[in-house]
C-alpha positions, -999 to 999 in steps of 0.1 A, spaced: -187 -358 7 -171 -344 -25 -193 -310 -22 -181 -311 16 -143 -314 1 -144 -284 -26 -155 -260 5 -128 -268 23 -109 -261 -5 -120 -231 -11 -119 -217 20 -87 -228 21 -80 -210 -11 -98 -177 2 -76 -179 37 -44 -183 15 -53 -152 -7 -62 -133 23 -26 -142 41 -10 -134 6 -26 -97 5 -20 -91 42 17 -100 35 21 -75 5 -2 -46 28 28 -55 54 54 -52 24 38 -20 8 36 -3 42 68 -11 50 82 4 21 60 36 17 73 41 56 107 36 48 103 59 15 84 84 38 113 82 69 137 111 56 109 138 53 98 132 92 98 162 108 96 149 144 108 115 160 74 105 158 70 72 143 50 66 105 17 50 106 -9 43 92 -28 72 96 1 96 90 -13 128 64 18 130 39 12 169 31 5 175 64 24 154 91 58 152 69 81 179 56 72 169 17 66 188 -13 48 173 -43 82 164 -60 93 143 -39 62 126 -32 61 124 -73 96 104 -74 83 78 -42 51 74 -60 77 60 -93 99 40 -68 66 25 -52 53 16 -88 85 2 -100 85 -17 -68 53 -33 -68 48 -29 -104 18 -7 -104 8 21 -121 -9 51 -104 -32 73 -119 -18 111 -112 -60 118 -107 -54 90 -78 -21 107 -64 -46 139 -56 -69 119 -39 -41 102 -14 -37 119 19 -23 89 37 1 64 40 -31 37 46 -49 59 14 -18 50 -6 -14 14 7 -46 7 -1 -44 23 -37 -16 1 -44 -35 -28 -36 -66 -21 -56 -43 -15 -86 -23 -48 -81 -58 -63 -79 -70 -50 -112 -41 -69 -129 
């Protein structure tokens, strides 16, 4: 019975931590969105998916300063060799989250 208790415990655990990370995904994506809105170069809307470079009217400046506001924000740091390698809004999302992971 006691074994039987700790599972449901940690399973409880695990589906908290898992509500906890899909709230901050929710969170980050809806603030790289709203960071990403003025550079939208049609009325479609930011998802997911969206290419930064390529779907949004962004130079690497400006995607420089949201990547400060999005660290400051969810106090993580991220790696300029990482910054190359993000061509989404999901790719940068899910950065984020592996960072806050590490700490």
């Amino acid at each position: 019975m006691h074994s039987t208790r700790l599972i449901t415990e940690s399973a409880g655990t695990r589906e908290t931590l898992r509500s906890m990370r899909m709230s901050l995904r929710d969170d980050m994506m809806q603030e790289v969105c709203h960071q990403l809105a003025p550079f939208r170069t049609d009325d479609a809307p930011l998802t997911d998916a969206t290419v930064i470079y390529k779907d949004l009217s962004i130079d690497s400046l400006a995607v420089m300063d949201i990547i400060l506001e999005l660290e400051d924000r969810f106090d993580v740091s991220i790696p300029i060799n990482t910054v190359a390698e993000i061509h989404t809004v999901r790719e940068l999302v899910d950065a984020m989250l592996a960072l806050r992971a590490r700490h």
